[in-house]
C-alpha positions in Angstrom: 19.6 -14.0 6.1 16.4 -12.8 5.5 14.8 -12.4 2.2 14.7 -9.0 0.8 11.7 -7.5 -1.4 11.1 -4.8 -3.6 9.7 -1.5 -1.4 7.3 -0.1 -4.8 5.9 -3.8 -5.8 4.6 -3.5 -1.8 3.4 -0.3 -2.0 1.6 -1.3 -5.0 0.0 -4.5 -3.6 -1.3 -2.6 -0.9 -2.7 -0.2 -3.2 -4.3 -2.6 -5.7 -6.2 -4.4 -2.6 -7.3 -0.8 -0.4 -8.8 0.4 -4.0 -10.3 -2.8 -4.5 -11.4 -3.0 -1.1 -13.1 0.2 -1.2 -14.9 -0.8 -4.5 -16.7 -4.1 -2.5 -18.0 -1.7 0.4 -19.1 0.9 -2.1 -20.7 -1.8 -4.1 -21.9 -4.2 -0.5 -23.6 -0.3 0.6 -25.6 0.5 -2.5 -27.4 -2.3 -2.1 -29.0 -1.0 1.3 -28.7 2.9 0.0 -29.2 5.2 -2.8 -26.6 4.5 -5.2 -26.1 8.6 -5.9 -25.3 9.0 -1.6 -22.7 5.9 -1.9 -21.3 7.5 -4.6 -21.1 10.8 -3.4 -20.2 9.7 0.1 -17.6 7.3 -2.0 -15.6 10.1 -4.1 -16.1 12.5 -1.1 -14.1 9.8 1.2 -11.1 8.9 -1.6 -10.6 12.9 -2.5 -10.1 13.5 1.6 -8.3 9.8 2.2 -5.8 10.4 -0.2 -4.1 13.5 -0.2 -4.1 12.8 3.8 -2.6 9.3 3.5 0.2 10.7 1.1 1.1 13.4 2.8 1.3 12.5 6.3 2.4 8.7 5.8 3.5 7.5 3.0 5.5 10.2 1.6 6.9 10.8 5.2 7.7 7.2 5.6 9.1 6.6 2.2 11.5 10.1 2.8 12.7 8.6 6.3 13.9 5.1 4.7 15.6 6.8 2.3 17.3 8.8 4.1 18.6 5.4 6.5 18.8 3.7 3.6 22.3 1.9 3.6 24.2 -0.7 1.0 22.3 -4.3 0.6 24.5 -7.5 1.4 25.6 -8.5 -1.9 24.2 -12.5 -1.0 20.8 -11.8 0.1 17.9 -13.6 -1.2 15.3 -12.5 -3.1 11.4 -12.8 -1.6 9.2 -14.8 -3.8 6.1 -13.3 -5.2 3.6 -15.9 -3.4 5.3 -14.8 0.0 5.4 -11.4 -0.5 1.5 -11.4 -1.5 1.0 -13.4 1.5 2.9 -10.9 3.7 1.5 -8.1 2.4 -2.7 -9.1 1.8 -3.5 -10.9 5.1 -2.9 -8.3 7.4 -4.8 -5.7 5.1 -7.5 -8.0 4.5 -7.9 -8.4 8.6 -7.8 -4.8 9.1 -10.5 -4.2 6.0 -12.6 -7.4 7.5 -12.5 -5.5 11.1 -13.3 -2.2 9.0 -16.4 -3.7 7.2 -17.5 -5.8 10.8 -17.5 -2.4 12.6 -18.9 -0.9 9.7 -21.6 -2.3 10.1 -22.2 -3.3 13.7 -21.8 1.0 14.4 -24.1 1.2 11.5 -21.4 4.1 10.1 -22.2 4.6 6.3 -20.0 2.4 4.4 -20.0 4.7 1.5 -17.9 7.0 3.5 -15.5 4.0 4.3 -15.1 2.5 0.7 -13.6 6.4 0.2 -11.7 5.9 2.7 -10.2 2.9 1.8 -9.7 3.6 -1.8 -8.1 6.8 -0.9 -5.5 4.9 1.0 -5.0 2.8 -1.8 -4.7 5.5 -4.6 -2.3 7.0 -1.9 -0.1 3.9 -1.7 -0.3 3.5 -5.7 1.1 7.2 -5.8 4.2 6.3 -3.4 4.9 3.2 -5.3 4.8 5.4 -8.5 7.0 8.1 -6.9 9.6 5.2 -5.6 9.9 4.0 -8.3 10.6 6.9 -10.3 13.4 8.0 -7.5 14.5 4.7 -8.2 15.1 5.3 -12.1 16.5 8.8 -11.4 18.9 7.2 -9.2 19.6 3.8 -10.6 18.7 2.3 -7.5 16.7 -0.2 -6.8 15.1 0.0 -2.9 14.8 -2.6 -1.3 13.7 -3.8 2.6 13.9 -6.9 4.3 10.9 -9.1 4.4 10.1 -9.4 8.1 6.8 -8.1 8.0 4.2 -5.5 7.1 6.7 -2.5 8.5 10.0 -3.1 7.2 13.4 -2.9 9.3 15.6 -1.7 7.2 15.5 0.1 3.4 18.3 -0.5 1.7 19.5 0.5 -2.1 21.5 -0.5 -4.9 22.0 -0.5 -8.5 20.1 -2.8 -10.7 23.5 -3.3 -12.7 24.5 -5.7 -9.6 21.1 -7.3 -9.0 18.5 -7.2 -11.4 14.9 -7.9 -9.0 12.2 -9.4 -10.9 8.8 -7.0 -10.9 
């Protein structure tokens, strides 16, 4: 059976590294540019990347699994925290190394793209912080099986039966 892992804590992994990503290519472009055009080209990319992220793919996403979202299998295991960071940072960190190659080999400005990337990640932070409010309002916990990066299945249930560690 496979192991099933909190849907927010993803969300929030995948957050914590976009931001953080975002923050190296800001940081990796003002050493070639002004630091006043990173920046500018920086906040201008997260205040677009954001909204857009949330809108049209996580909070649509997020409202689709939960509205599949069926009873968990009372015996299922738990996903470790080393696995899950595993599952969830390599293939962001491939896609942010293939970013930050183009980047720079189609000599795009990578103040733009640090936006961009820290707007997705603020964006993912918000729909682990909405999640996991539903989850309180519903005292539910989601949950999705660990097969990879896009889940198969959401599924919910009380914390009462369960309790997941954070």
């Amino acid at each position: 059976m496979e192991p099933l892992a909190r849907t927010a804590l993803d969300y929030r992994l995948a957050g914590r590294l976009g931001v953080a990503t975002g923050v190296v290519l800001a940081a990796a472009s003002a050493l070639h540019r002004p630091v006043v055009e990173v920046a500018a080209l920086w906040v201008l990319g997260a205040l677009l990347g954001a909204p857009v992220m949330y809108v049209l793919v996580y909070r649509r996403l997020l409202h689709r699994d939960l509205g599949r979202a069926g009873p968990a299998p009372a015996d299922a295991p738990q996903e470790g925290a080393p696995a899950r960071r595993r599952r969830i940072v390599a293939p962001i960190m491939l896609f942010m190394l293939v970013l930050g190659a183009a980047t720079l080999l189609l000599r795009f400005d990578a103040g733009a793209i640090a936006g961009l990337a820290t707007g997705q990640g603020a964006a993912a932070i918000a729909a682990a912080l909405w999640l996991e409010r539903w989850e309180r309002r519903h005292d539910a916990l989601v949950l999705s099986r660990a097969g990879g990066w896009r889940r198969s299945t959401v599924v919910a249930r009380g914390p009462a039966q369960r309790p997941f560690e954070p």
